[in-house]
N, CA and C atoms as an extended XYZ file, in Angstrom:
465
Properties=species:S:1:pos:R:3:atomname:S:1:resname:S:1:resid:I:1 pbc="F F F"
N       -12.438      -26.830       -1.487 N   UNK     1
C       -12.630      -25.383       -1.449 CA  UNK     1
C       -11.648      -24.758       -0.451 C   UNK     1
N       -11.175      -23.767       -0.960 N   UNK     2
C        -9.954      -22.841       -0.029 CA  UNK     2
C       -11.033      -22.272        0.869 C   UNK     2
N       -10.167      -22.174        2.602 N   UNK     3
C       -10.645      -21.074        3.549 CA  UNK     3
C       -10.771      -20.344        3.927 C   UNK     3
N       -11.422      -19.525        4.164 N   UNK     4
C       -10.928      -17.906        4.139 CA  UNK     4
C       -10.164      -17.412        5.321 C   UNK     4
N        -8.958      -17.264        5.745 N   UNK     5
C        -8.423      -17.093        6.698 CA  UNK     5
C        -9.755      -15.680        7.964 C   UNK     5
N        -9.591      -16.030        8.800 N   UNK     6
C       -10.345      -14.976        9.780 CA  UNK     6
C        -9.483      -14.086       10.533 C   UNK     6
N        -9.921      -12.839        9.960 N   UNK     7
C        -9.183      -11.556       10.293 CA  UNK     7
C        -9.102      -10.994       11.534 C   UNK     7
N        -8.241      -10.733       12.501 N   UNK     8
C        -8.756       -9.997       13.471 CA  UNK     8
C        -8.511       -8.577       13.410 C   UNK     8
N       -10.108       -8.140       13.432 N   UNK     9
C        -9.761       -6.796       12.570 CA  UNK     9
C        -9.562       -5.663       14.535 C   UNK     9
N        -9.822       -6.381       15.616 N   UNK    10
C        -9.194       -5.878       16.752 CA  UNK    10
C        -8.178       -5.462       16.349 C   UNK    10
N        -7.228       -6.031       16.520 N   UNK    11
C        -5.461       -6.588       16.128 CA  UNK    11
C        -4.974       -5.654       14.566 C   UNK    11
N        -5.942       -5.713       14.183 N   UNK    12
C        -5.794       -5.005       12.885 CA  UNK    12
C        -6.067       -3.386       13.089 C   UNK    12
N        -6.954       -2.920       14.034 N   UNK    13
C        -7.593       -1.387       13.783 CA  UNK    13
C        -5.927       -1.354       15.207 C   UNK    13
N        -6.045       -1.666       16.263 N   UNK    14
C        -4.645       -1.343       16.728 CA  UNK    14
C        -3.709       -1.089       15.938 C   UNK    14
N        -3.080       -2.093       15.150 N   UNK    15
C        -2.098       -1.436       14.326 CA  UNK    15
C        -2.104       -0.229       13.567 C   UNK    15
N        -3.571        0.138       12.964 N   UNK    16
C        -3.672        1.492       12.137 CA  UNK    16
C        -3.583        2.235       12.731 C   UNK    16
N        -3.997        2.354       14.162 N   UNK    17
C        -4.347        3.494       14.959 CA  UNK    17
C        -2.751        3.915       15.388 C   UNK    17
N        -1.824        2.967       15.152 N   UNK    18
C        -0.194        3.218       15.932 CA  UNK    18
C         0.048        3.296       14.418 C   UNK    18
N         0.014        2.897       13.665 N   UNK    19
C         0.917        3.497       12.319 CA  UNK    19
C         0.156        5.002       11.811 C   UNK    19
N        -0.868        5.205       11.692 N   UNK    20
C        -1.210        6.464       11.703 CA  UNK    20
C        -1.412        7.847       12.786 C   UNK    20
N        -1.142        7.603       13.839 N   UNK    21
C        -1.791        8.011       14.858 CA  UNK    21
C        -0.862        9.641       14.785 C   UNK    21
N         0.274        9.756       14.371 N   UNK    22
C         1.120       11.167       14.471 CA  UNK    22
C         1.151       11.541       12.983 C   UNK    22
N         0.278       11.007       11.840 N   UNK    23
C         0.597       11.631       10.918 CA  UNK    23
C        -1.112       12.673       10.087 C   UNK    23
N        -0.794       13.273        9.548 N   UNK    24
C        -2.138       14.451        9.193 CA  UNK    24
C        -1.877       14.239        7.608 C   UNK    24
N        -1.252       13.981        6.589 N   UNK    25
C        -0.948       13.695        5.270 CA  UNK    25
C        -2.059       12.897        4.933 C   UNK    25
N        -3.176       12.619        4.350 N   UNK    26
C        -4.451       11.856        3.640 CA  UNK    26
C        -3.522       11.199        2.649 C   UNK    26
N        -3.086       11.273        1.540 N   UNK    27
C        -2.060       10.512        1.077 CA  UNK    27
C        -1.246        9.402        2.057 C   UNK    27
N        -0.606        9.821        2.712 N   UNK    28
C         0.156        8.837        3.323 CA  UNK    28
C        -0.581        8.210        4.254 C   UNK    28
N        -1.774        8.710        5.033 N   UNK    29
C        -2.368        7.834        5.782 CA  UNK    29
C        -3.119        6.540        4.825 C   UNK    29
N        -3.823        7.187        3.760 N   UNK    30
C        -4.322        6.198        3.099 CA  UNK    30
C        -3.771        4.640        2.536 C   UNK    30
N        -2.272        5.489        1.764 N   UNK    31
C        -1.421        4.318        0.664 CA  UNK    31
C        -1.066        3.791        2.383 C   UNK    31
N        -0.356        3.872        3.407 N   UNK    32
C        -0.171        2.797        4.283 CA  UNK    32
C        -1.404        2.154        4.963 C   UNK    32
N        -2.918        2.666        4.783 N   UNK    33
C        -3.759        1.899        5.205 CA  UNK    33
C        -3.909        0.716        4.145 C   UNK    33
N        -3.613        1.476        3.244 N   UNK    34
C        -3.753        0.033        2.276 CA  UNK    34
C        -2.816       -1.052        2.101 C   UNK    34
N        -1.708       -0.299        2.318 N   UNK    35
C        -0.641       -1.488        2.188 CA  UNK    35
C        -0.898       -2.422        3.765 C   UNK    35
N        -1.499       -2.109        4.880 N   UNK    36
C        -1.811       -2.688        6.036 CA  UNK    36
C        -2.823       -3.931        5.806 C   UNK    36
N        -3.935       -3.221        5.211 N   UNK    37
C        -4.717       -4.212        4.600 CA  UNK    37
C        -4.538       -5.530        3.775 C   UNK    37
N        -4.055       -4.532        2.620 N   UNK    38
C        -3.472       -5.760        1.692 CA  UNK    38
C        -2.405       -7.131        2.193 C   UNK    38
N        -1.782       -6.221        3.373 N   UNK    39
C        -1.052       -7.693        4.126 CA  UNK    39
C        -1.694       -8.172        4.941 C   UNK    39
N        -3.131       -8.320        5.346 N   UNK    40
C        -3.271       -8.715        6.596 CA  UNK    40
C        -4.964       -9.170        6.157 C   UNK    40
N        -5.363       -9.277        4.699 N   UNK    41
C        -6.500       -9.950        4.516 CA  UNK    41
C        -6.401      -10.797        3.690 C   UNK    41
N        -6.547      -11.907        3.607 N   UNK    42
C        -6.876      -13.105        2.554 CA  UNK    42
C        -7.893      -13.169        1.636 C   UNK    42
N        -7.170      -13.681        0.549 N   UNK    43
C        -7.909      -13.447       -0.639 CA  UNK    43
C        -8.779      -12.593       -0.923 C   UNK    43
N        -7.680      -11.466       -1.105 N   UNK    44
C        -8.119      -10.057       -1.752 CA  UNK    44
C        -7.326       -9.834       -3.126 C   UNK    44
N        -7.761       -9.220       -4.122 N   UNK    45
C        -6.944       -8.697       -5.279 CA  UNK    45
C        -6.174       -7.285       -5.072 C   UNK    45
N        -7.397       -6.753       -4.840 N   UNK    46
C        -7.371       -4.729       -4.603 CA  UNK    46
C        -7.902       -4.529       -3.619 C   UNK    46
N        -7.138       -3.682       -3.021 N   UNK    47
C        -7.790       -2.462       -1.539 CA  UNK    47
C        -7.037       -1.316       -1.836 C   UNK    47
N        -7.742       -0.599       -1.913 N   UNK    48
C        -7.616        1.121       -1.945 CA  UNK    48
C        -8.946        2.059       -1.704 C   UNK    48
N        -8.327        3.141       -1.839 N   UNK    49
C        -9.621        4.197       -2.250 CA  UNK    49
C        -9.432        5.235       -2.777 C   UNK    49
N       -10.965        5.155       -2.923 N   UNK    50
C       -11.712        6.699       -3.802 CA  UNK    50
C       -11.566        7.575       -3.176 C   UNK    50
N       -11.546        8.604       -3.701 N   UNK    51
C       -11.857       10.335       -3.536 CA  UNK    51
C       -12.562       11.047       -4.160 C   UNK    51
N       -13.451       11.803       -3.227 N   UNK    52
C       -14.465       12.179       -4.460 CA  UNK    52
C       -13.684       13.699       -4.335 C   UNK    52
N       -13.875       14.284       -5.765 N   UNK    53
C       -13.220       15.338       -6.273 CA  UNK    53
C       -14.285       15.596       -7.827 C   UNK    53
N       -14.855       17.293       -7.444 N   UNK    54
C       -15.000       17.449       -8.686 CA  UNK    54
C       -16.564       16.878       -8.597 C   UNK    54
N       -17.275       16.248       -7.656 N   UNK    55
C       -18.367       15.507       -8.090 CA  UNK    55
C       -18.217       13.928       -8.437 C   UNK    55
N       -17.095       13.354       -8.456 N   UNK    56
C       -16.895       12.025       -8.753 CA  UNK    56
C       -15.603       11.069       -8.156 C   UNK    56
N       -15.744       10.543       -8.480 N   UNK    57
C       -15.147        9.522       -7.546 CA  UNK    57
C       -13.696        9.420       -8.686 C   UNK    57
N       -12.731       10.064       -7.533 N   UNK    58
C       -11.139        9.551       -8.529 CA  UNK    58
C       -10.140        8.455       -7.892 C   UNK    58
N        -9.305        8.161       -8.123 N   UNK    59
C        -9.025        6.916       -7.907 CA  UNK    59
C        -7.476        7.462       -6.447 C   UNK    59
N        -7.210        6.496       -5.601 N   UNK    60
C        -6.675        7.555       -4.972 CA  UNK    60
C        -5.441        6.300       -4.610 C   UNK    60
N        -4.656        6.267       -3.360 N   UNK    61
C        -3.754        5.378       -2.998 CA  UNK    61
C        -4.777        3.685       -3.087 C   UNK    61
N        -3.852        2.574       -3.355 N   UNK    62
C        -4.246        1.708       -3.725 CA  UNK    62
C        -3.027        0.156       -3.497 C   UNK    62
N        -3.643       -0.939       -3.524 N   UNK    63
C        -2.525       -2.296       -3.888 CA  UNK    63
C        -3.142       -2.672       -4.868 C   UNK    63
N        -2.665       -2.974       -5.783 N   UNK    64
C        -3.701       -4.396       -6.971 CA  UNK    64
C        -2.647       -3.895       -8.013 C   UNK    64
N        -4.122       -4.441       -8.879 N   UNK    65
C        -3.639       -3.910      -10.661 CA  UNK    65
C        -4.074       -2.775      -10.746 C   UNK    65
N        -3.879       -1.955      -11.937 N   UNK    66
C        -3.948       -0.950      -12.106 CA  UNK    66
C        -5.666       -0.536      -12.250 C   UNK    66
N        -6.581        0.135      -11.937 N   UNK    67
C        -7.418        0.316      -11.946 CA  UNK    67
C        -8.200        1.474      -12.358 C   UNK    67
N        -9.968        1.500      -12.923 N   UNK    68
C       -10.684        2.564      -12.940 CA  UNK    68
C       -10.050        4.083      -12.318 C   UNK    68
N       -10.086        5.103      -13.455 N   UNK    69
C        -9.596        6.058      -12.324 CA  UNK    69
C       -10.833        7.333      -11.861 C   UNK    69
N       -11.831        7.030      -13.012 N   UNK    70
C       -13.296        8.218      -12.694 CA  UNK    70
C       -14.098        7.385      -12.561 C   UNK    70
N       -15.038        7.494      -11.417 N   UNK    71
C       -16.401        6.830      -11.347 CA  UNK    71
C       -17.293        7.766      -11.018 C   UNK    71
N       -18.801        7.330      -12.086 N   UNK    72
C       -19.315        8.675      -11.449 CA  UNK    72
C       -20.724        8.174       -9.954 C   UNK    72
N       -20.667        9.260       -9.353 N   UNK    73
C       -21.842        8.910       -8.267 CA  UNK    73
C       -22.726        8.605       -8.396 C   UNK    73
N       -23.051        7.187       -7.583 N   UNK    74
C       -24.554        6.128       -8.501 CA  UNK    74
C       -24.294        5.428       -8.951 C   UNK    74
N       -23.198        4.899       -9.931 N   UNK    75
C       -22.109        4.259      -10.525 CA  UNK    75
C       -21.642        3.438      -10.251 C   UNK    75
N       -21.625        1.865      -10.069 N   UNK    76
C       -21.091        0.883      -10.130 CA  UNK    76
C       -21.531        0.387       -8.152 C   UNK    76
N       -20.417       -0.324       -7.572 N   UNK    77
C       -20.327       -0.652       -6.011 CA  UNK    77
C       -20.240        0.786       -5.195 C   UNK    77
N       -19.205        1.380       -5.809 N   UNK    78
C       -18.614        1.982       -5.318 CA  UNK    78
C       -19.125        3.520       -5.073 C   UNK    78
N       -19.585        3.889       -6.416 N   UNK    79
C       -20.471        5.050       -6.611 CA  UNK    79
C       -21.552        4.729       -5.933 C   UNK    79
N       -22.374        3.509       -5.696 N   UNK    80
C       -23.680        3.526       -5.240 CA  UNK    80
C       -23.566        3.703       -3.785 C   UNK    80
N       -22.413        3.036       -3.344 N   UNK    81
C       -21.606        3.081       -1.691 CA  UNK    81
C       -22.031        4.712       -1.328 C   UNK    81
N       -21.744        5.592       -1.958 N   UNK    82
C       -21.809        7.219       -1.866 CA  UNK    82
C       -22.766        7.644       -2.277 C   UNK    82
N       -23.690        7.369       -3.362 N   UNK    83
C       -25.009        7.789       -3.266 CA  UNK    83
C       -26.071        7.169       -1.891 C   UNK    83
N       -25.753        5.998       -1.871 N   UNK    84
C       -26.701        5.829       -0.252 CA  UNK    84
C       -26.140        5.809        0.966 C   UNK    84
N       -25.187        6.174        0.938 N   UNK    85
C       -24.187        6.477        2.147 CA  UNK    85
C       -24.383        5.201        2.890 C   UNK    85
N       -23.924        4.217        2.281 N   UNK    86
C       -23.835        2.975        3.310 CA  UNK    86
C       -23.112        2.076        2.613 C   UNK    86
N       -22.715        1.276        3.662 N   UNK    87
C       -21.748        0.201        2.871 CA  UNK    87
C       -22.552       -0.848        2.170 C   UNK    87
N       -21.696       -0.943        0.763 N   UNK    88
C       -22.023       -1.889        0.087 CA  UNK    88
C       -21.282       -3.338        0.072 C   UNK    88
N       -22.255       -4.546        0.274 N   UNK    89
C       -21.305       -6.069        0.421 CA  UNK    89
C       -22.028       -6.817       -0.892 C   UNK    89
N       -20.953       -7.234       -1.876 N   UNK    90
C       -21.167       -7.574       -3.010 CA  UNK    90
C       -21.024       -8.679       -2.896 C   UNK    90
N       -21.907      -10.490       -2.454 N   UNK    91
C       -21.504      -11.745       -2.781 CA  UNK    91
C       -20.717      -11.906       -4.076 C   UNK    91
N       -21.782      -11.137       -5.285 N   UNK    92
C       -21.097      -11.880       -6.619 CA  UNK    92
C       -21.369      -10.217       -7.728 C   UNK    92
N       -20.246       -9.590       -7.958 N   UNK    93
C       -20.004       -8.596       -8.575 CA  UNK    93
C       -21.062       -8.716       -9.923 C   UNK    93
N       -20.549       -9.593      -10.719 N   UNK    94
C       -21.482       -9.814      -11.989 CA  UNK    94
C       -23.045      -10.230      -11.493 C   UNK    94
N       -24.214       -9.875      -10.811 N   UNK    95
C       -25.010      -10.057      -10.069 CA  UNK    95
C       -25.181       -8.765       -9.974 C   UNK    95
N       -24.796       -7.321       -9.586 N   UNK    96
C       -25.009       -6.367       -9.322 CA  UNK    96
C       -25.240       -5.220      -10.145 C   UNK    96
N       -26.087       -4.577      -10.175 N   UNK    97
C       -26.879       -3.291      -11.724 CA  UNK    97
C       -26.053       -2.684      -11.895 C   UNK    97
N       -24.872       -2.608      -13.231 N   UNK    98
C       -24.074       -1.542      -13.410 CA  UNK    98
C       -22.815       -1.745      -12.597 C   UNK    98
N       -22.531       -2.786      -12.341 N   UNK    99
C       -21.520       -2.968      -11.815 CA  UNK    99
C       -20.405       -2.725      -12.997 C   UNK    99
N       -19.052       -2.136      -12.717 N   UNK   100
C       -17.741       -1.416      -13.300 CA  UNK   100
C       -16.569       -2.748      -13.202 C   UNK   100
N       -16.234       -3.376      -14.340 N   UNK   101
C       -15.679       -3.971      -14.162 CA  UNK   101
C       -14.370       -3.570      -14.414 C   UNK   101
N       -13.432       -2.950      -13.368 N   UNK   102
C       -12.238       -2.802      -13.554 CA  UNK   102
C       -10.866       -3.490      -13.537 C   UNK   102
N       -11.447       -4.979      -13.168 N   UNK   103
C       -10.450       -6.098      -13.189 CA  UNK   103
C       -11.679       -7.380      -13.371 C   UNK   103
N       -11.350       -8.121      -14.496 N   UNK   104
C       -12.407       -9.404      -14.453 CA  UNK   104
C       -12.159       -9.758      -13.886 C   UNK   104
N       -11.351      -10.123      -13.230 N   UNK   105
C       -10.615      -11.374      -11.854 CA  UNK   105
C       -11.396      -11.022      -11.043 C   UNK   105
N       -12.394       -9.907      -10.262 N   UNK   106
C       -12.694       -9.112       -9.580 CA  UNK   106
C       -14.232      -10.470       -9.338 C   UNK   106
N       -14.630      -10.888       -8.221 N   UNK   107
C       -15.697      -11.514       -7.994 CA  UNK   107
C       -16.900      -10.881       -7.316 C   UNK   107
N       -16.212      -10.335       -5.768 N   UNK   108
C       -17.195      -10.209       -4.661 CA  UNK   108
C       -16.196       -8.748       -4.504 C   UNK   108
N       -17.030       -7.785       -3.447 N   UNK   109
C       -16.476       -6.769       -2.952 CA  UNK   109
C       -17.221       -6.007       -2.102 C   UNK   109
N       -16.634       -5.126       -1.622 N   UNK   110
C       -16.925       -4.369       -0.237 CA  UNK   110
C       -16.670       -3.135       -0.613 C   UNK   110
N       -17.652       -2.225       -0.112 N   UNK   111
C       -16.797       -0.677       -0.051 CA  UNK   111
C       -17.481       -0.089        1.082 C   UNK   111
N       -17.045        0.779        2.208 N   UNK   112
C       -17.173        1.495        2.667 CA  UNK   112
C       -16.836        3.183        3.051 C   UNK   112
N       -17.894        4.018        2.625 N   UNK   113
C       -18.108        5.454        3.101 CA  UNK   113
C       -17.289        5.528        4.007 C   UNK   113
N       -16.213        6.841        3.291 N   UNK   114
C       -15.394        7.085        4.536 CA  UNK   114
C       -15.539        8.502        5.015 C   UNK   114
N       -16.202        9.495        6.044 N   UNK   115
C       -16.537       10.366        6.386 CA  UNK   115
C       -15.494       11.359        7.140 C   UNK   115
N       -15.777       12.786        6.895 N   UNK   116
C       -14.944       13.592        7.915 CA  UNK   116
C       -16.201       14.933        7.825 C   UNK   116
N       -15.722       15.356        9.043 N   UNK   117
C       -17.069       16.475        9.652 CA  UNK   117
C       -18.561       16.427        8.788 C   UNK   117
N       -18.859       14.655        9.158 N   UNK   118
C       -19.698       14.251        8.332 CA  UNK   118
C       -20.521       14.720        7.074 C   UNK   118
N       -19.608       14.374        6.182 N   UNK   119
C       -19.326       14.569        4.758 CA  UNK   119
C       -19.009       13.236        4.595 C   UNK   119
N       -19.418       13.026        3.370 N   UNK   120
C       -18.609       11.800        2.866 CA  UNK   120
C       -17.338       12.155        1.578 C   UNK   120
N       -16.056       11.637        1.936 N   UNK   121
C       -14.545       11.838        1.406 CA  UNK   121
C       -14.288       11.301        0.376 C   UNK   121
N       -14.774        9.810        0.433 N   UNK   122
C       -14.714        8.620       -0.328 CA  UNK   122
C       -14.661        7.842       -0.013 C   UNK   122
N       -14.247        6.283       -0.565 N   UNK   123
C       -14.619        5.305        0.250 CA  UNK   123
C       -13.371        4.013       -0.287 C   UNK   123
N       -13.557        3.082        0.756 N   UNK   124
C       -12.533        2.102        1.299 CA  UNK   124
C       -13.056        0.861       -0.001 C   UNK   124
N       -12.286        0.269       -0.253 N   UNK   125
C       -12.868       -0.557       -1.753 CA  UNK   125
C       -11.803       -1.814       -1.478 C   UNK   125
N       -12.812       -2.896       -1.322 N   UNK   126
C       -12.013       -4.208       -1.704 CA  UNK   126
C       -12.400       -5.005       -2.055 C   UNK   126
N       -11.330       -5.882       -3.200 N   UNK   127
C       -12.579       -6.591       -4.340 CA  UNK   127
C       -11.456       -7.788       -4.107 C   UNK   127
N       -11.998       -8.858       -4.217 N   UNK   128
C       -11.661      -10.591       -4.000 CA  UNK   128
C       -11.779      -11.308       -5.256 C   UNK   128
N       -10.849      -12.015       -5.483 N   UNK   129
C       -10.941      -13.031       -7.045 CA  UNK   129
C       -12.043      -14.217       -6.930 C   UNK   129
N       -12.758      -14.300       -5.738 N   UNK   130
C       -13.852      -15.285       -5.353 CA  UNK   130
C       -15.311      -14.533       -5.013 C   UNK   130
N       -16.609      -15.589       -5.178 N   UNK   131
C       -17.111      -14.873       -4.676 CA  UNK   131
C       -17.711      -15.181       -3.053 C   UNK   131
N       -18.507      -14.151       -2.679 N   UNK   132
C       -18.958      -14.452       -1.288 CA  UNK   132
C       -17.886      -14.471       -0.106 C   UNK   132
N       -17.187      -13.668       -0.872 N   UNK   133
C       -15.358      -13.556        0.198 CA  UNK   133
C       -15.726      -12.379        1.844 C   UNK   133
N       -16.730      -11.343        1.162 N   UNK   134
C       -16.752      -11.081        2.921 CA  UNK   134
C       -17.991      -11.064        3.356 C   UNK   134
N       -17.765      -11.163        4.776 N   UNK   135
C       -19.032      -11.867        5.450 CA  UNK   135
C       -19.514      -10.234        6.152 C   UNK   135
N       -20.647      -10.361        6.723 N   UNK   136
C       -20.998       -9.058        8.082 CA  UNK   136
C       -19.906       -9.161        8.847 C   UNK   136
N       -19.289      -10.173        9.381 N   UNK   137
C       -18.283       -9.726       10.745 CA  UNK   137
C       -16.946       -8.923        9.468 C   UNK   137
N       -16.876       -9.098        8.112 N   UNK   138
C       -15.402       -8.531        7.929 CA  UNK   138
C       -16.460       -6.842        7.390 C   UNK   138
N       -17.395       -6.642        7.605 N   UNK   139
C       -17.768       -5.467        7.794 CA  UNK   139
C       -17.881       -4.765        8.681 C   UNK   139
N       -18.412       -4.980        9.285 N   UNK   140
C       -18.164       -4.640       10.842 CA  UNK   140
C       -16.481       -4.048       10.821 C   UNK   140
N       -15.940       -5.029       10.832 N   UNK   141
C       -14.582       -4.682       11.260 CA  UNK   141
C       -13.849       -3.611       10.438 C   UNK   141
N       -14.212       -3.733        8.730 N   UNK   142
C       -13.978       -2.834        8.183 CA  UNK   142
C       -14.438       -1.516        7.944 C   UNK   142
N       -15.816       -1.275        8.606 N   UNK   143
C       -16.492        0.119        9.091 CA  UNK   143
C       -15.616        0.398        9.985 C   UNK   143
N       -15.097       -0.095       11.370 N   UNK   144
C       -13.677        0.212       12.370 CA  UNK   144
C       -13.170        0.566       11.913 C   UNK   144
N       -12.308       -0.207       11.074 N   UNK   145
C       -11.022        0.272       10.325 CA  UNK   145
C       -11.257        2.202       10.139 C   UNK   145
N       -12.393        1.989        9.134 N   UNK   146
C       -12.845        3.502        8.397 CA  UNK   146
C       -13.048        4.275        9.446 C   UNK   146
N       -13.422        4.252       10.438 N   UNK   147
C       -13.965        4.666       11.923 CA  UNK   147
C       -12.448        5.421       12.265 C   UNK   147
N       -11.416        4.039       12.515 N   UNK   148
C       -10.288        4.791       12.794 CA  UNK   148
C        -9.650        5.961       11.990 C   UNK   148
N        -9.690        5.874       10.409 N   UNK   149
C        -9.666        6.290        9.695 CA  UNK   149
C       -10.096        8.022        9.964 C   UNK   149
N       -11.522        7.891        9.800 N   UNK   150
C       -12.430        9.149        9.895 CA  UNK   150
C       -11.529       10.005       11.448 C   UNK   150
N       -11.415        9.354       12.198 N   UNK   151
C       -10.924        9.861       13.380 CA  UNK   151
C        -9.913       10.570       13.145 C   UNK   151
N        -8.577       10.185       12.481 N   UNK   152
C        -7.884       10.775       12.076 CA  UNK   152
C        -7.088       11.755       11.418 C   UNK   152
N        -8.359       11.411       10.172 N   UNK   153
C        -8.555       12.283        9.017 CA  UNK   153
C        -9.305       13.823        9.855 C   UNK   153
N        -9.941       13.852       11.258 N   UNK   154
C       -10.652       14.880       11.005 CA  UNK   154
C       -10.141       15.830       12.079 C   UNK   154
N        -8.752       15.011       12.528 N   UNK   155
C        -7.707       16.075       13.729 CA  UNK   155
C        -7.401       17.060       12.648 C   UNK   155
């Protein structure tokens, strides 16, 4: 069985906080949070995020394959992430009510609510070709991440 490399998401929210820290663009903060991510977590497929617009969740900066672009709220990981305003940790995707399969390769996943003048914006989405790929500590770290995120987003 492959290992899951261990993230230091310390080491990791530093870097976001210096690659984003002078810019106000939601676009560009996002697509380089993701491209940050996508280099710096193991065995992941997709990391990006949603935006909710309109009442639903649209598809926004991203790494992977090409993906879902409307989800509605309540709706799959990701939609349900925003109807209960909390993060969702998926061991095994096919296991979950209504789960959206936008890549079969897609096993396990994570999403976290990403907030500004507490509202919820949309949310942080990452889905793994295995399952049981993230644990509580890569939540934790990835609520930070969003933390730094929210901080930013709300100068």
């Amino acid at each position: 069985m492959t290992t899951i490399k261990e993230t230091n998401y310390n080491l990791l929210g530093k870097q976001l906080a210096s690659l984003i820290e002078d810019e106000t663009n939601l676009i560009a903060i996002l697509s380089n949070t993701s491209a940050l991510l996508n280099d710096n977590l193991d065995q992941i497929n997709w990391v990006g995020f949603y935006l909710i617009e309109n009442n639903e969740l649209i598809l926004g900066p991203f790494q992977g394959h090409p993906a879902c672009v409307h989800i509605s709220i309540g709706k799959g990981v990701c939609g349900t992430a925003v109807a209960n305003n909390q993060t969702q940790l998926v061991d095994d995707v096919n296991t979950f009510p209504g789960h959206i399969a936008c890549d079969a390769n897609s096993k396990s996943e994570i999403v976290v609510p990403i907030h500004v003048d507490n509202e919820i914006i949309g949310v942080l989405d990452i889905d793994a070709p295995i399952t049981q790929r993230f644990s509580k500590g890569d939540q934790q770290g990835l609520e930070e991440i969003v933390s730094i995120l929210e901080h930013q987003l709300s100068k």
